[in-house]
Each structure stands twice: as structure tokens, then as C-alpha cells.
C-alpha positions, 0 to 999 in steps of 0.5 A: 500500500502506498503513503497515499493510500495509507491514510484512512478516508471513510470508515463505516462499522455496523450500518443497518438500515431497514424499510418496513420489514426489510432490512436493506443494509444490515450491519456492514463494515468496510473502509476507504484510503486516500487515492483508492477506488472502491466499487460496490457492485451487487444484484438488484436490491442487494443495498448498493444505493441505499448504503450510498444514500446512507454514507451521503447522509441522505439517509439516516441509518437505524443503528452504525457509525460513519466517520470521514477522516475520523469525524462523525457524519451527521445521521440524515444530513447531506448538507453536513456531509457536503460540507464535509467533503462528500460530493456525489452523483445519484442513480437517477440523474438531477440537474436544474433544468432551468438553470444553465450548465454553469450554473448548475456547476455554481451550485456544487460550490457553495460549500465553498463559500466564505464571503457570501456565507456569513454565519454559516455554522448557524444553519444546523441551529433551527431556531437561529437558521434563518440568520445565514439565509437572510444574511446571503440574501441581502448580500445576493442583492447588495454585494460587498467588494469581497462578495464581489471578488468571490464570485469572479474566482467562482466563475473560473472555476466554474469554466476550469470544471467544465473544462475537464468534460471539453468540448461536450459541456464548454460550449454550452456553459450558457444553455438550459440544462434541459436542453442537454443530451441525457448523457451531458446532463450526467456529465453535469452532474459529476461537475457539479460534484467535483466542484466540491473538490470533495474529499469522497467523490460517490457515483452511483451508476454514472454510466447508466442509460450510456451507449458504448461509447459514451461508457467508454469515455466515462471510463477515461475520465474516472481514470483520469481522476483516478490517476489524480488522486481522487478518492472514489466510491463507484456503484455500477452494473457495468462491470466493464468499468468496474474492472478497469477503475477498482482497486478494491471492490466491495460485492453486496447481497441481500444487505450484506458484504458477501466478498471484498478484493480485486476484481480478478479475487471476486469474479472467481468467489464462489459465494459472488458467482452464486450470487449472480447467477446461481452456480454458473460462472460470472462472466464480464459484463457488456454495456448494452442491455441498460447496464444489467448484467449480460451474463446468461441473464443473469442481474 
């Protein structure tokens, strides 16, 4: 393990969650290092997103502990995990269609925020929540030099963000975001989470709906945060890609971890394997097929 990895990013011990009588998560354990890439990969329902929505604290968990960096997650705020350092994408992608790309990339900064944000530590506060609210109301309205300055540094990193997508995102810094391709608005999307610069970037199925290529190109780019050091939880179907990116991957059934190594370690697990597809061998995943598992029709 490198000095890089050494140092421990996300612990989770003892996570459960449950709806109604079915227990979701149940009582799992794992952790992440700096600079690693973690896929958690699983059969439908196995409690992939929802450990996700827990760590992301937009679930609150029945019983468990989440440290990042030695420090308690607030249960069920994702603000507080935001202003932690944990940015992430959901399944199900979520733009602001009516607010342009750029903007829609603003919005991953606001953690960020100093000048515009006075008297932040008071939103966890009820009853005092509405002292910051105003305070950046009436400096949206009124900007002090400092506000001022603030937003231009915004802007560049506004535009160095979708620099990184190229030419899919830059040249529509300006446009709607409903009017996007759906695979731009992904693209959106993970910009908006990396403005955060987030200590924990979460990608829930950042591929799905992607044709092959479009598959590819994802790929390259988490490569390249991969290869910048970036630290990454990977949730996905496409195990084309969890393949090229894990170092570790995490593998999930009826709520709890069934198998934890390499991909090569847990493609060969025999309790993975039966997990899948009953006792016939896993075999690497295509892209088509909606992001499913096309291995005997296997999910």
C-alpha cells in the first residue's frame, strides 16, 4: 500500500438500515484510503444505493457509525456531509433544468463559500437558521467588494470544471440544462460534484442509460481522476468499468458484504458467482442491455 493510500478516508462499522420489514443494509463494515477506488457492485436490491444514500447522509441509518477522516457524519444530513467533503452523483440523474450548465456547476460550490456565507455554522441551529439565509440574501442583492471578488474566482472555476468534460459541456456553459443530451446532463452532474473538490467523490451508476461509447469515455475520465488522486466510491452494473477503475471492490447481497478484493479475487468467489447467477460462472459484463448484467441473464 502506498503513503497515499495509507491514510484512512471513510470508515463505516455496523450500518443497518431497514424499510418496513426489510432490512436493506444490515450491519456492514468496510473502509476507504486516500487515492483508492472502491466499487460496490451487487444484484438488484442487494443495498448498493441505499448504503450510498446512507454514507451521503441522505439517509439516516437505524443503528452504525460513519466517520470521514475520523469525524462523525451527521445521521440524515447531506448538507453536513457536503460540507464535509462528500460530493456525489445519484442513480437517477438531477440537474436544474432551468438553470444553465454553469450554473448548475455554481451550485456544487457553495460549500465553498466564505464571503457570501456569513454565519454559516448557524444553519444546523433551527431556531437561529434563518440568520445565514437572510444574511446571503441581502448580500445576493447588495454585494460587498469581497462578495464581489468571490464570485469572479467562482466563475473560473466554474469554466476550469467544465473544462475537464471539453468540448461536450464548454460550449454550452450558457444553455438550459434541459436542453442537454441525457448523457451531458450526467456529465453535469459529476461537475457539479467535483466542484466540491470533495474529499469522497460517490457515483452511483454514472454510466447508466450510456451507449458504448459514451461508457467508454466515462471510463477515461474516472481514470483520469483516478490517476489524480481522487478518492472514489463507484456503484455500477457495468462491470466493464468496474474492472478497469477498482482497486478494491466491495460485492453486496441481500444487505450484506458477501466478498471484498480485486476484481480478478471476486469474479472467481464462489459465494459472488452464486450470487449472480446461481452456480454458473460470472462472466464480464457488456454495456448494452441498460447496464444489467449480460451474463446468461443473469442481474
Amino acid at each position: 500500500m502506498s503513503a497515499q493510500q495509507s491514510e484512512q478516508i471513510l470508515s463505516v462499522t455496523g450500518l443497518r438500515r431497514s424499510f418496513g420489514g426489510v432490512r436493506a443494509v444490515d450491519g456492514i463494515d468496510f473502509e476507504v484510503n486516500r487515492g483508492e477506488f472502491v466499487s460496490i457492485i451487487g444484484p438488484n436490491g442487494s443495498g448498493k444505493s441505499t448504503t450510498i444514500n446512507l454514507v451521503s447522509g441522505v439517509l439516516r441509518p437505524d443503528s452504525g457509525r460513519i466517520l470521514l477522516r475520523g469525524s462523525a457524519v451527521r445521521h440524515g444530513s447531506p448538507e453536513d456531509a457536503a460540507e464535509a467533503g462528500i460530493a456525489r452523483t445519484f442513480q437517477n440523474g438531477r440537474v436544474f433544468g432551468n438553470l444553465t450548465v454553469a450554473e448548475n456547476v455554481e451550485v456544487g460550490l457553495h460549500t465553498t463559500l466564505g464571503a457570501a456565507r456569513p454565519f454559516r455554522s448557524l444553519v444546523r441551529y433551527p431556531v437561529l437558521r434563518w440568520v445565514p439565509i437572510l444574511a446571503e440574501l441581502a448580500l445576493a442583492l447588495l454585494p460587498t467588494p469581497k462578495v464581489r471578488a468571490e464570485r469572479e474566482i467562482l466563475r473560473a472555476e466554474v469554466d476550469s470544471g467544465l473544462a475537464r468534460f471539453g468540448e461536450r459541456l464548454s460550449p454550452r456553459a450558457g444553455d438550459p440544462a434541459y436542453t442537454l443530451s441525457y448523457a451531458n446532463r450526467r456529465r453535469t452532474e459529476i461537475a457539479r460534484a467535483l466542484a466540491l473538490d470533495p474529499v469522497l467523490l460517490l457515483l452511483d451508476e454514472p454510466a447508466a442509460g450510456m451507449n458504448q461509447s459514451e461508457t467508454a469515455e466515462v471510463g477515461r475520465q474516472l481514470a483520469e481522476l483516478k490517476a489524480n488522486g481522487q478518492t472514489i466510491i463507484l456503484v455500477e452494473h457495468k462491470l466493464e468499468l468496474v474492472n478497469q477503475l477498482s482497486d478494491r471492490v466491495i460485492v453486496m447481497d441481500e444487505g450484506s458484504i458477501i466478498a471484498v478484493g480485486t476484481p480478478e479475487q471476486v469474479q472467481a468467489d464462489e459465494k459472488v458467482i452464486e450470487a449472480y447467477l446461481g452456480r454458473r460462472r460470472l462472466r464480464p459484463a457488456t454495456v448494452g442491455g441498460g447496464g444489467q448484467v449480460d451474463s446468461d441473464g443473469g442481474r
